[in-house]
LOTIKOL-852337 format. One record per atom (N, C-alpha, C): atom name; x, y, z negated. Coordinates in nm, 3 decimals. Layout:
% LOTIKOL-852337
(pt CA,(X,Y,Z))
...
% end
This chain:
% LOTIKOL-852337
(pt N,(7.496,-1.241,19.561))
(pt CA,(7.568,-1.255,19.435))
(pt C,(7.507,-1.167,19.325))
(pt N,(7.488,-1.055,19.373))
(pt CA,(7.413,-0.979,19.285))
(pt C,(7.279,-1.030,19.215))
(pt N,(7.172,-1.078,19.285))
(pt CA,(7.066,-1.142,19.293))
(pt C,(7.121,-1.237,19.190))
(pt N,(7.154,-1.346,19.210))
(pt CA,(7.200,-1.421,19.108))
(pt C,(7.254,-1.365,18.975))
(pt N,(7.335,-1.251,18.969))
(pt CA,(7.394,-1.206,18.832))
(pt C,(7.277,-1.117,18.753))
(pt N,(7.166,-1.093,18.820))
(pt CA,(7.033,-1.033,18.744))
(pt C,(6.946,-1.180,18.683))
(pt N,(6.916,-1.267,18.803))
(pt CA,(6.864,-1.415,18.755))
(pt C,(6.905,-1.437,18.595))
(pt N,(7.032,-1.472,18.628))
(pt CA,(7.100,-1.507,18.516))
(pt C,(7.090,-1.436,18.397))
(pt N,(7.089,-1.294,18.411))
(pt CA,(7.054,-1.206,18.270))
(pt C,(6.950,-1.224,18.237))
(pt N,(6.846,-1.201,18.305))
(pt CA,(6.735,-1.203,18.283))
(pt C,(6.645,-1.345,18.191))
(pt N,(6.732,-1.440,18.260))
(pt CA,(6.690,-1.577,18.237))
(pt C,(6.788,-1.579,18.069))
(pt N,(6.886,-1.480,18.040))
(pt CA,(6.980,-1.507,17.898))
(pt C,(6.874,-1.392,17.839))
(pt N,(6.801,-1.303,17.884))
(pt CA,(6.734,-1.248,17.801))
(pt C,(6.613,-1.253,17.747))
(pt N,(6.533,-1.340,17.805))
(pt CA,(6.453,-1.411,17.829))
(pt C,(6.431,-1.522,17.696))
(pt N,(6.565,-1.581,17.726))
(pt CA,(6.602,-1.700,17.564))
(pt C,(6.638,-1.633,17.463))
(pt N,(6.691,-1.528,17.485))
(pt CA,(6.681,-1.423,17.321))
(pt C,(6.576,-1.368,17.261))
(pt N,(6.480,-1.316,17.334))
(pt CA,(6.374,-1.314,17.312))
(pt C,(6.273,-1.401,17.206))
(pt N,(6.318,-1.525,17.310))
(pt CA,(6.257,-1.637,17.225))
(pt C,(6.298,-1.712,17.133))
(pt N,(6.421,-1.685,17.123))
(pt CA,(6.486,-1.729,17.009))
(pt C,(6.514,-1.674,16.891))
(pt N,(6.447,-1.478,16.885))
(pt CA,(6.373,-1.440,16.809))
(pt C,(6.280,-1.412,16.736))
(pt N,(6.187,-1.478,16.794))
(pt CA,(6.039,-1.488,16.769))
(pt C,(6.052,-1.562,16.628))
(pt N,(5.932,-1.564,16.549))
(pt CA,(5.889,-1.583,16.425))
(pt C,(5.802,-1.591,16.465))
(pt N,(5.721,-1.774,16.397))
(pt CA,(5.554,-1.794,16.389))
(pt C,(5.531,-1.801,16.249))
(pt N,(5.450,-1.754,16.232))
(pt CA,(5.390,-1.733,16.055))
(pt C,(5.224,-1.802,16.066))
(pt N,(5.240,-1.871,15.934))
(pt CA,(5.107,-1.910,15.903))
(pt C,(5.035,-1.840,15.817))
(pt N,(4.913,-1.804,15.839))
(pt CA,(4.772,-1.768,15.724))
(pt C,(4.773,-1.836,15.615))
(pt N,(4.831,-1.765,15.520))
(pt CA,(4.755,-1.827,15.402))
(pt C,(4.617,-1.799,15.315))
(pt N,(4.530,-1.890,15.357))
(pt CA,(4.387,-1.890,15.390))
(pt C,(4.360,-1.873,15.205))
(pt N,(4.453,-1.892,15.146))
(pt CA,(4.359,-1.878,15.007))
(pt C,(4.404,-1.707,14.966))
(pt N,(4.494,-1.665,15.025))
(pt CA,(4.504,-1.530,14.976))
(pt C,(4.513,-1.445,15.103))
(pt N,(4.393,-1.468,15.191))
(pt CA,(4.349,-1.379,15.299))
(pt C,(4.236,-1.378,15.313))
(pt N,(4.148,-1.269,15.300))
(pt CA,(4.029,-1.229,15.323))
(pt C,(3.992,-1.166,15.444))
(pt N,(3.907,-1.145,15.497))
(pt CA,(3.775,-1.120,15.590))
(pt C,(3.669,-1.055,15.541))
(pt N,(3.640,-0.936,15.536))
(pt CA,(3.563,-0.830,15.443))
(pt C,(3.479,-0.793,15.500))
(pt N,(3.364,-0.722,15.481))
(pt CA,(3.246,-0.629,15.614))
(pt C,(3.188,-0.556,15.476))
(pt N,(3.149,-0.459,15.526))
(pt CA,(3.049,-0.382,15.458))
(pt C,(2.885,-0.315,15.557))
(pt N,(2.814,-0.321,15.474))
(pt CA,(2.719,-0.233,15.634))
(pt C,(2.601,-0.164,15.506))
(pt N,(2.562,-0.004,15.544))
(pt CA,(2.468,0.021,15.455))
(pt C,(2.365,-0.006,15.474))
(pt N,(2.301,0.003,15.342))
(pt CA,(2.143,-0.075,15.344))
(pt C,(2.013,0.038,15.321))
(pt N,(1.955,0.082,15.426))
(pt CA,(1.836,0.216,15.406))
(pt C,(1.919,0.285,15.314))
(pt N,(2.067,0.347,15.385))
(pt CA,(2.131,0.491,15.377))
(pt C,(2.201,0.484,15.189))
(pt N,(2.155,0.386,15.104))
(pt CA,(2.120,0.402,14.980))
(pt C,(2.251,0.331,14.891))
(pt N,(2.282,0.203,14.950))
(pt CA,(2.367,0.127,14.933))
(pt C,(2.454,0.021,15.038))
(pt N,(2.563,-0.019,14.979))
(pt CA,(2.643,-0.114,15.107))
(pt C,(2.620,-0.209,15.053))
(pt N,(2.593,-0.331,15.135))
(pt CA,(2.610,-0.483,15.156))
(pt C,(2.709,-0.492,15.186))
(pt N,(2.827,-0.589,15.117))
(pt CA,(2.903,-0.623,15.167))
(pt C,(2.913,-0.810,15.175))
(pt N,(2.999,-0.845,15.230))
(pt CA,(2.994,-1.030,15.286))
(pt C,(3.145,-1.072,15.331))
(pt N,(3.136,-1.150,15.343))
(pt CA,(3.315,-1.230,15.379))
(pt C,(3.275,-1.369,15.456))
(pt N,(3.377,-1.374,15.571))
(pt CA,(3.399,-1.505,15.628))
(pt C,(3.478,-1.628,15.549))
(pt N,(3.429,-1.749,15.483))
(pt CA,(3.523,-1.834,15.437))
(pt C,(3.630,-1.894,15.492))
(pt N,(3.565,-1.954,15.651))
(pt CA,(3.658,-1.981,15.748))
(pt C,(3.699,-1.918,15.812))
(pt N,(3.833,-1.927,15.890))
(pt CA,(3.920,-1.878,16.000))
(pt C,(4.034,-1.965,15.970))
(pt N,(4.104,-1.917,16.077))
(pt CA,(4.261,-1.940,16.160))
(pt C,(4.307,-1.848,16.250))
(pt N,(4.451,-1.844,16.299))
(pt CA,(4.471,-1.735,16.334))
(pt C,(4.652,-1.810,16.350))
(pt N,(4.723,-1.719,16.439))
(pt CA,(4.854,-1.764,16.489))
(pt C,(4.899,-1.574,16.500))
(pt N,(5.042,-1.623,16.447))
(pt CA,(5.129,-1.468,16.372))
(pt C,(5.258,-1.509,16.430))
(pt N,(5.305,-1.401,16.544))
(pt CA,(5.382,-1.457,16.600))
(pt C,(5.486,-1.262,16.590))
(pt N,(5.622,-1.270,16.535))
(pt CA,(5.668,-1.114,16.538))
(pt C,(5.759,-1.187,16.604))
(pt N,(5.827,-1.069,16.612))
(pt CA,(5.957,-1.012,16.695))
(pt C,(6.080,-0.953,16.643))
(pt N,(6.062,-0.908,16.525))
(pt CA,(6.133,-0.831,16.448))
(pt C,(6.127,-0.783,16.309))
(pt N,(6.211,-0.768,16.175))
(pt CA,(6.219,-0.774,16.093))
(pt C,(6.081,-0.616,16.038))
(pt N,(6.047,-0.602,16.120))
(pt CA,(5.939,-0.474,16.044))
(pt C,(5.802,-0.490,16.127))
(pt N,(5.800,-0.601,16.191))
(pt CA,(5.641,-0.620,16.254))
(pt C,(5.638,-0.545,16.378))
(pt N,(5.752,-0.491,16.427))
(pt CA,(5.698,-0.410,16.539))
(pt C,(5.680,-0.468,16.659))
(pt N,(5.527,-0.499,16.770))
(pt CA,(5.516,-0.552,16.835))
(pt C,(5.462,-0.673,16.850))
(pt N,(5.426,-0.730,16.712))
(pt CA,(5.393,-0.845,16.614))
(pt C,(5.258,-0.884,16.738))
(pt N,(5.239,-1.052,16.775))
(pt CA,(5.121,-1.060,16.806))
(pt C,(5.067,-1.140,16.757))
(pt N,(4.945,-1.098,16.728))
(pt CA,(4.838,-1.189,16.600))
(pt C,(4.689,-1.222,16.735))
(pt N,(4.642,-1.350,16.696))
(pt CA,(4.492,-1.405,16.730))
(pt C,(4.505,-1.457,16.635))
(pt N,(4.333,-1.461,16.585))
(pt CA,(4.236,-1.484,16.486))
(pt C,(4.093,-1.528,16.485))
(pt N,(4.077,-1.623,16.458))
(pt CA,(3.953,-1.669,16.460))
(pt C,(3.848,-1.713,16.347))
(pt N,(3.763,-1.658,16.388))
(pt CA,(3.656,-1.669,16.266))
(pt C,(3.530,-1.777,16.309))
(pt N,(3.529,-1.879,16.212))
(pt CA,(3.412,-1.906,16.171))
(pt C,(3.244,-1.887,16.095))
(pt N,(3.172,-1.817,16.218))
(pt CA,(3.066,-1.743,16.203))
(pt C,(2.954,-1.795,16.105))
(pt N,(2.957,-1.954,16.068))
(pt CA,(2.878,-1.989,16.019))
(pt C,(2.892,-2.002,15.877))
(pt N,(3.027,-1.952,15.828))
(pt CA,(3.097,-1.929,15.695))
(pt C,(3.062,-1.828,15.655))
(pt N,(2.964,-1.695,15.692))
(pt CA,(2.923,-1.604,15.654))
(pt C,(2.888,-1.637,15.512))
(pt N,(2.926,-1.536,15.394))
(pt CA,(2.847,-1.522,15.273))
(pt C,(2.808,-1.397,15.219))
(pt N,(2.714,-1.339,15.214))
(pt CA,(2.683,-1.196,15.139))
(pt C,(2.629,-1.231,15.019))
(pt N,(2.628,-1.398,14.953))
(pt CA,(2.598,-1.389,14.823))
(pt C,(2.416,-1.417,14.803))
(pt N,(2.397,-1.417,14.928))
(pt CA,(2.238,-1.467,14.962))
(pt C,(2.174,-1.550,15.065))
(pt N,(2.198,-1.653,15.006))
(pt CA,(2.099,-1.781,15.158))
(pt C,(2.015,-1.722,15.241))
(pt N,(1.912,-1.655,15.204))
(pt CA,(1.811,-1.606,15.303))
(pt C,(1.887,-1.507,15.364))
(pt N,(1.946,-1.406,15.375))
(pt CA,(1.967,-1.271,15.430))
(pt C,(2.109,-1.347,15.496))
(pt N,(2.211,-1.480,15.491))
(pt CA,(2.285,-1.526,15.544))
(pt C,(2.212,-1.573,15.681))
(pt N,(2.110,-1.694,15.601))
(pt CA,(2.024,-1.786,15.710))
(pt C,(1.944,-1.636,15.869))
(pt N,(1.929,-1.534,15.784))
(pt CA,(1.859,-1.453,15.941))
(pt C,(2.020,-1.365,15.965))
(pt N,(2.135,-1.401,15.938))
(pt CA,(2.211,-1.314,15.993))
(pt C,(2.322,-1.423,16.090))
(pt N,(2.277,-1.565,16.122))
(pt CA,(2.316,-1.656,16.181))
(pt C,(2.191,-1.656,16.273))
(pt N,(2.091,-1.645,16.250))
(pt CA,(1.949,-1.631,16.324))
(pt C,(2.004,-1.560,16.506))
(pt N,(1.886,-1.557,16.564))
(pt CA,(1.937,-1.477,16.710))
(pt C,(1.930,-1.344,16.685))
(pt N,(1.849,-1.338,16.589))
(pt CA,(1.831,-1.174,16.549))
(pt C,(1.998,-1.105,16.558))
(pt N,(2.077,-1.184,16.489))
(pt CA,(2.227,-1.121,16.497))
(pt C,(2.319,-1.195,16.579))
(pt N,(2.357,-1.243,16.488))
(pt CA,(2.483,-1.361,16.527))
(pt C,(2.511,-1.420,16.633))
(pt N,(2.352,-1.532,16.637))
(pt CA,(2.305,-1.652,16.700))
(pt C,(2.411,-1.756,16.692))
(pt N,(2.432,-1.783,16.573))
(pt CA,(2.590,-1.910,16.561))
(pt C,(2.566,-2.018,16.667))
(pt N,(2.421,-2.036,16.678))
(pt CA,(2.355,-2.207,16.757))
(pt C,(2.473,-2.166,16.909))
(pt N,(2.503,-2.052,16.989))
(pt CA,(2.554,-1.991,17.114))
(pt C,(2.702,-1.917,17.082))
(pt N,(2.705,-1.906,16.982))
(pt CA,(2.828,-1.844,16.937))
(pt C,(2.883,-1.853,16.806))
(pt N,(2.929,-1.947,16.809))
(pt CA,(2.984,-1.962,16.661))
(pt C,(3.127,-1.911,16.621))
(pt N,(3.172,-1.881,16.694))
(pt CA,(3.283,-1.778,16.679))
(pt C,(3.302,-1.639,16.687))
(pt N,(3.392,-1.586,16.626))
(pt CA,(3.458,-1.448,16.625))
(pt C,(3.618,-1.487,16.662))
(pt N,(3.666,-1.365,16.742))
(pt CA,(3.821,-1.391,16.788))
(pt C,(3.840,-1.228,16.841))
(pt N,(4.014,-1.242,16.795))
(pt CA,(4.025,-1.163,16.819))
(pt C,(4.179,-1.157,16.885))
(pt N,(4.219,-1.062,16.980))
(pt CA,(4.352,-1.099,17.022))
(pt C,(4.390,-0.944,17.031))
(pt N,(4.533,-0.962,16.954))
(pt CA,(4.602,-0.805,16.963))
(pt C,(4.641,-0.775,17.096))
(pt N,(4.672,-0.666,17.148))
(pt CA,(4.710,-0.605,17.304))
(pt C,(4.863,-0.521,17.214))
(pt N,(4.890,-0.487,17.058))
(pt CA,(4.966,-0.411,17.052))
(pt C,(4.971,-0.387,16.904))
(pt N,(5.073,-0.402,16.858))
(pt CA,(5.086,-0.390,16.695))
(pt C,(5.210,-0.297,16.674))
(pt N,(5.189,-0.151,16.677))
(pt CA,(5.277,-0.043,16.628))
(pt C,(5.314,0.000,16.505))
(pt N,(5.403,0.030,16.472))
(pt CA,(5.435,0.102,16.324))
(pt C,(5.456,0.271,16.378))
(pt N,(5.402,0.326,16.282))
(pt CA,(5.323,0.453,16.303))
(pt C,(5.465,0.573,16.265))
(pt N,(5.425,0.473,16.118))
(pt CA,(5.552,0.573,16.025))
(pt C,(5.519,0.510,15.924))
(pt N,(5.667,0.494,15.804))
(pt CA,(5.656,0.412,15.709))
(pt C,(5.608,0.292,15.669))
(pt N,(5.515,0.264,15.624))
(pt CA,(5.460,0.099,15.611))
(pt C,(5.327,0.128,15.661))
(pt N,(5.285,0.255,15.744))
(pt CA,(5.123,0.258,15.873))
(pt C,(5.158,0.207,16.000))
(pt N,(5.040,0.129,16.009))
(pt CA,(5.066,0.047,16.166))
(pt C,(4.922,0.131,16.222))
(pt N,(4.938,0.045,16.346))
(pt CA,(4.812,0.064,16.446))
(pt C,(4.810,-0.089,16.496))
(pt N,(4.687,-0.168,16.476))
(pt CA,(4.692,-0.259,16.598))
(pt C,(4.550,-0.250,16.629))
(pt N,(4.585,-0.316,16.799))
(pt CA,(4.540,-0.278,16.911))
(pt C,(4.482,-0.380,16.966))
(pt N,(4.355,-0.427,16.966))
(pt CA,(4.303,-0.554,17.027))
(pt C,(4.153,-0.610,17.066))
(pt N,(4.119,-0.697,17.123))
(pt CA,(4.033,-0.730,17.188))
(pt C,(3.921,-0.821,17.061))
(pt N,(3.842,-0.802,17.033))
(pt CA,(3.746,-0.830,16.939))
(pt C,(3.649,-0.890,16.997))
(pt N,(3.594,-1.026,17.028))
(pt CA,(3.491,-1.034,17.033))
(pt C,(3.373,-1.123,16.963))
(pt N,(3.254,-1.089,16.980))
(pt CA,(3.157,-1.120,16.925))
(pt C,(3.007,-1.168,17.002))
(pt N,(2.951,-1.243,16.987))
(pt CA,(2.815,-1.292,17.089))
(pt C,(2.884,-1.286,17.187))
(pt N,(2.973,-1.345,17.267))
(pt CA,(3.024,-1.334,17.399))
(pt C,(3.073,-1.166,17.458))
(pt N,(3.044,-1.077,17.366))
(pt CA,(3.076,-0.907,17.427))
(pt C,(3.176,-0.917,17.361))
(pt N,(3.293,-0.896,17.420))
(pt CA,(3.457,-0.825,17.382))
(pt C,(3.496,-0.655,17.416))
(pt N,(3.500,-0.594,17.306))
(pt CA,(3.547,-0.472,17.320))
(pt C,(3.690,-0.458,17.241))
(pt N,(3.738,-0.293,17.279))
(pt CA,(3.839,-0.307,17.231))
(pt C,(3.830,-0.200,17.079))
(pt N,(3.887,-0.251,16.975))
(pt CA,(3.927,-0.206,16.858))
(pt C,(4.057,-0.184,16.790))
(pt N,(4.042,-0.062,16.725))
(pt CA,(4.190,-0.036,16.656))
(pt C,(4.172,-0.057,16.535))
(pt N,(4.256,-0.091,16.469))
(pt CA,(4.322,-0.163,16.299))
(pt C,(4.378,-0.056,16.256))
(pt N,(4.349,0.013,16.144))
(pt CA,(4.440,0.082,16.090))
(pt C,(4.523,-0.018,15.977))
(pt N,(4.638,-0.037,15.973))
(pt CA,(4.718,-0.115,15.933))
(pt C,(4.843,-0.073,15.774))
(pt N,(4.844,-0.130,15.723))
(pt CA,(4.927,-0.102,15.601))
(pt C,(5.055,-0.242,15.576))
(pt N,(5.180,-0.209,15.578))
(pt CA,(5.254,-0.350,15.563))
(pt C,(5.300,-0.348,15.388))
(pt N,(5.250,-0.475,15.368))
(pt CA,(5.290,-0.436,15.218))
(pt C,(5.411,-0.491,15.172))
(pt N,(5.480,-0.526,15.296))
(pt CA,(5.630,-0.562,15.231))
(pt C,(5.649,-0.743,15.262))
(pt N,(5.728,-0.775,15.258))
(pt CA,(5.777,-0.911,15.316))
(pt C,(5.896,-0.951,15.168))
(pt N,(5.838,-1.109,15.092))
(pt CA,(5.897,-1.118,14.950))
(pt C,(5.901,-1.277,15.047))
(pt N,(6.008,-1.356,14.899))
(pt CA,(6.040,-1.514,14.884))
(pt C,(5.949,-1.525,14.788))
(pt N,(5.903,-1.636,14.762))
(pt CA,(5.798,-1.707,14.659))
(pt C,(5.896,-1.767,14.630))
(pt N,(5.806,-1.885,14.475))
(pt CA,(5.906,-1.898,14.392))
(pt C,(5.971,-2.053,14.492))
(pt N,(5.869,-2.099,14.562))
(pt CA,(5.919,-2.164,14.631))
(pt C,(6.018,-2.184,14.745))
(pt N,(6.079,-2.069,14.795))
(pt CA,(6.129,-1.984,14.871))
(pt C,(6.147,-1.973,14.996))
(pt N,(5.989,-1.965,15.012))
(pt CA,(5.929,-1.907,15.128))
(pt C,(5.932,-1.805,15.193))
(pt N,(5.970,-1.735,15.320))
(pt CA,(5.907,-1.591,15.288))
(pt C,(5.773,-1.543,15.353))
(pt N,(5.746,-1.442,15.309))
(pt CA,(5.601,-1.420,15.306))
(pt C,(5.563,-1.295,15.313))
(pt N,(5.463,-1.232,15.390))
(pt CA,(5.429,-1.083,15.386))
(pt C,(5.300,-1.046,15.425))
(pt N,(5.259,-0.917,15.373))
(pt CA,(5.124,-0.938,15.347))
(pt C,(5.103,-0.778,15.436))
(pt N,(4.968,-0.792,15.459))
(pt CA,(4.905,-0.615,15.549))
(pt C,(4.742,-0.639,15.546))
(pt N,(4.697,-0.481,15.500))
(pt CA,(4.590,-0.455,15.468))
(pt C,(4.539,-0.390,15.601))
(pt N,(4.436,-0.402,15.590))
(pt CA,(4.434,-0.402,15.800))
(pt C,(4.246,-0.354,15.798))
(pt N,(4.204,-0.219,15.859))
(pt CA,(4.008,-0.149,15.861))
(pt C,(4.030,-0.108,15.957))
(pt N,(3.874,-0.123,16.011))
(pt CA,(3.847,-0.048,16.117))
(pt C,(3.664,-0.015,16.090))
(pt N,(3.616,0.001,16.212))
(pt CA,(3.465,0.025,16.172))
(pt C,(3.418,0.017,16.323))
(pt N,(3.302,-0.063,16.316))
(pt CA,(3.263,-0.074,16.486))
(pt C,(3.116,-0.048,16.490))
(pt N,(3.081,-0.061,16.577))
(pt CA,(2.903,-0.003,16.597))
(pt C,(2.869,-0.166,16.645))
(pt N,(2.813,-0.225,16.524))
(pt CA,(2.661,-0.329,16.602))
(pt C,(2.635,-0.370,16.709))
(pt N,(2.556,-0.248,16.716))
(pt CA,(2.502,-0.215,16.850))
(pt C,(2.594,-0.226,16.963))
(pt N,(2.716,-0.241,16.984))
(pt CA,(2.779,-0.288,17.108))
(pt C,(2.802,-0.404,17.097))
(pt N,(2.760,-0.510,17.035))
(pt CA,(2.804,-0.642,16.987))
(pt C,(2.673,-0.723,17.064))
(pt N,(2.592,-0.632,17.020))
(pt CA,(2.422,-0.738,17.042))
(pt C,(2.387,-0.749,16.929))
(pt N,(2.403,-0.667,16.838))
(pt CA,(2.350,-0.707,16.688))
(pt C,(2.250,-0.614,16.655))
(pt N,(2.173,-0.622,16.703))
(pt CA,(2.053,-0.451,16.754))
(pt C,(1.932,-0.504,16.653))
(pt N,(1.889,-0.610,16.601))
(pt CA,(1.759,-0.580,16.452))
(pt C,(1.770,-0.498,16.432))
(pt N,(1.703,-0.438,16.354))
(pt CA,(1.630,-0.325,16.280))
(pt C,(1.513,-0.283,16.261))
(pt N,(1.488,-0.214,16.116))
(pt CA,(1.336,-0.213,16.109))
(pt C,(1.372,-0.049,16.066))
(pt N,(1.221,0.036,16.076))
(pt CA,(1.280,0.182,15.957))
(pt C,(1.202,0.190,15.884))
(pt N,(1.265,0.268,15.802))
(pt CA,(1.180,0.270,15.637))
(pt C,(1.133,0.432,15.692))
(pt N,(0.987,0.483,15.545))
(pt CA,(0.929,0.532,15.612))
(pt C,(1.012,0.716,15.626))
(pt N,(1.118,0.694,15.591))
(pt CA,(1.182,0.847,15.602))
(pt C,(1.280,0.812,15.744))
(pt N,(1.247,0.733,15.811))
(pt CA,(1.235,0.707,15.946))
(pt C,(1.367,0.647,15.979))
(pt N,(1.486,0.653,15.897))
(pt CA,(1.618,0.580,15.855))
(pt C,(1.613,0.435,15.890))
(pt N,(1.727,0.391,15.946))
(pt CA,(1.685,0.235,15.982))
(pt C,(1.762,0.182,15.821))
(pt N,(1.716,0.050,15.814))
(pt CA,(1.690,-0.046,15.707))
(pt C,(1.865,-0.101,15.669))
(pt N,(1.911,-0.118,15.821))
(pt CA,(2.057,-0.160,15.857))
(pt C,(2.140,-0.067,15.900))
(pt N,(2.206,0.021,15.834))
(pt CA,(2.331,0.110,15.919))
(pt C,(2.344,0.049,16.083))
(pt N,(2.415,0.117,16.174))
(pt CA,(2.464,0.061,16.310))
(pt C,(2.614,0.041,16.273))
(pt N,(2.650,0.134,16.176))
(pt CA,(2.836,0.144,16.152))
(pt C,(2.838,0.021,16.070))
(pt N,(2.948,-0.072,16.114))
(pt CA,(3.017,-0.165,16.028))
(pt C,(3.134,-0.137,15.980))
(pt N,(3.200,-0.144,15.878))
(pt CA,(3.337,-0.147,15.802))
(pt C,(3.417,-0.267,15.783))
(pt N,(3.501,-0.309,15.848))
(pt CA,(3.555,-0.457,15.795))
(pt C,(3.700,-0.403,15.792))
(pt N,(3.737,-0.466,15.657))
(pt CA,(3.859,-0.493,15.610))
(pt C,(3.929,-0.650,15.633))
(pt N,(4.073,-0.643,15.627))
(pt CA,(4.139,-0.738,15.615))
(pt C,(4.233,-0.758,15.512))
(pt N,(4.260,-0.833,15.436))
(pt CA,(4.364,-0.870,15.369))
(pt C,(4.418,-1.006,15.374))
(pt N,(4.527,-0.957,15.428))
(pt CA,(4.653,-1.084,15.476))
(pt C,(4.767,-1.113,15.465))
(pt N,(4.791,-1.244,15.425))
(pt CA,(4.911,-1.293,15.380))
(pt C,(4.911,-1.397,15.440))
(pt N,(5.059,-1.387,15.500))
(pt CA,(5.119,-1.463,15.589))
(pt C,(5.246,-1.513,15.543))
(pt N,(5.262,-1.638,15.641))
(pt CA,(5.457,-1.702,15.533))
(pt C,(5.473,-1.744,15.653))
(pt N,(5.629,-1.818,15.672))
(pt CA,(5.729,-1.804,15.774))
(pt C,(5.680,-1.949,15.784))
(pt N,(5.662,-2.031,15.893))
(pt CA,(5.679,-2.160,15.906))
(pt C,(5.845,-2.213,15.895))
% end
């Protein structure tokens, strides 16, 4: 009898759960995909993904626990230059022809204190998945005029290349490589309630 009166909770807590959940959609015209990487120590390149998608699934009225996957379309790369795009889809980096994706899946989306998060997730790139942290900002959850609701978070981290498979490089002659190894990518995202 007992056995059964845990079943039963479990199985009523179970549907609360899910009957709290919130799926939110990307809104792809006011969400960005950012990178920066320096160029021979001197200056940053920066570039943006055009494409992606991605599924926003919370739990609760302040994001806590929130789980986000995201996917990027690698061949949407733009730094604003055909040639330096065309060798960064090349095998030298990317290799889109074997991997045309980027994805990423959270393990953990915390609120820190105030509107700072942490999320926590699996990144991968050329087939290597490591794990990366988000430093996270919530910028608040509004109705549009349409009256939607909607909320937005500014979301960096910085990863090394070089654990990706993204290893080119040439050095200039003060012996400095040409390409930083540190990457910077930002996010900016806005999301609405289905």
């Amino acid at each position: 009898m007992k056995k059964l009166k845990l079943i039963i909770i479990l199985i009523l807590f179970g549907s609360l759960q899910t009957f709290s959940q919130t799926n939110w959609n990307i809104d792809r015209s006011h969400t960005h995909v950012l990178f920066s990487i320096k160029h021979m120590i001197i200056s940053n390149v920066t570039g943006y993904f055009r494409i992606f998608d991605g599924k926003v699934v919370s739990f609760s009225d302040d994001f806590n626990n929130t789980k986000v996957e995201f996917e990027i379309d690698v061949n949407s790369i733009n730094t604003e230059n055909e040639k330096r795009d065309k060798h960064l889809k090349s095998t030298d980096f990317f290799d889109t022809e074997r991997y045309p994706k980027i994805t990423f899946k959270s393990k953990s989306f915390k609120r820190i204190s105030g509107s700072d998060y942490e999320i926590v997730g699996d990144l991968t790139m050329k087939g290597i998945t490591k794990e990366v942290r988000f430093k996270g900002e919530y910028n608040g959850t509004v109705k549009d005029p349409g009256g939607n609701t909607r909320a937005g978070f500014s979301m960096s981290t910085k990863i090394n290349r070089f654990d990706y498979g993204l290893s080119w490089n040439k050095t200039i002659e003060t012996g400095a490589l040409v390409v930083s190894n540190e990457v910077k990518i930002e996010c900016e995202i806005e999301i609405y309630r289905k």
